[in-house]
C-alpha positions in Angstrom: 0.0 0.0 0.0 1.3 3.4 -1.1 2.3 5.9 1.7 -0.1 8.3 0.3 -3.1 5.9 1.0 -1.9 5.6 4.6 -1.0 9.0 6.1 -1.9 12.5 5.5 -0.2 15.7 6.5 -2.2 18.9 6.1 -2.3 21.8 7.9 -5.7 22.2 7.8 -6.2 18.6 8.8 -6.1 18.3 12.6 -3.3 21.2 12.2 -1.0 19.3 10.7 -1.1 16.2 13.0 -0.1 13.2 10.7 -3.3 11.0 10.3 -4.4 8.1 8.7 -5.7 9.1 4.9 -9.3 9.7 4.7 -9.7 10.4 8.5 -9.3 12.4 11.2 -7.8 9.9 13.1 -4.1 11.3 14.4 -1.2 8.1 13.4 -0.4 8.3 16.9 -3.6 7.1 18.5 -2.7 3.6 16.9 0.7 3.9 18.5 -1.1 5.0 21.8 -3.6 1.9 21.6 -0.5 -0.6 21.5 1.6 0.8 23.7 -1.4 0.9 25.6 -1.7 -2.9 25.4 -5.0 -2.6 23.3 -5.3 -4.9 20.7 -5.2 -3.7 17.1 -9.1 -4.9 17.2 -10.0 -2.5 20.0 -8.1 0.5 18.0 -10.7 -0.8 15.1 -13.6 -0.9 17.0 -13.4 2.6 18.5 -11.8 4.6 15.0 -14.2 2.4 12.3 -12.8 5.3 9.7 -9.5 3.5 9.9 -9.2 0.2 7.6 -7.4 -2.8 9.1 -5.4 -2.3 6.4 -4.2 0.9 6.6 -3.2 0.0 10.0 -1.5 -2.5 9.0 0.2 -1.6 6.5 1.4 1.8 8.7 2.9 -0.9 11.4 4.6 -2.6 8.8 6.2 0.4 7.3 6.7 2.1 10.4 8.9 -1.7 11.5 10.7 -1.7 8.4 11.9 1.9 8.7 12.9 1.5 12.5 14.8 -2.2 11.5 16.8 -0.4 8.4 17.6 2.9 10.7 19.0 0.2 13.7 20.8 -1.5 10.8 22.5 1.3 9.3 23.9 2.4 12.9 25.6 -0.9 13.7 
């Protein structure tokens, strides 16, 4: 899934607060939810704007970017 069909950043969006694309939803709600211990289900349930798989796919990118940015410091 293209980045663009995941996040949005627009000023006149939630001023600017990165969401998921066709939301409101702020990126860092999902982020909240897990570190929460919610389940990815529960972040779902309560933002039904947000597709399981642009939540998914926003994980997956976010692990990727995290894993190459530890790997290019060792």
């Amino acid at each position: 899934m293209k980045t663009s069909a995941i996040i949005v950043i627009d000023p006149e969006l939630m001023s600017g607060t990165p969401c998921f694309a066709g939301t409101r939803v702020p990126m860092r709600n999902l982020l909240d939810y897990i570190e929460g211990g919610d389940t990815l289900d529960e972040f779902l349930a309560q933002f039904p704007t947000v597709s399981r798989a642009q939540a998914v796919a926003f994980l997956e990118q976010s692990s990727e970017r995290l894993l190459a940015s530890a790997g290019a410091t060792t």
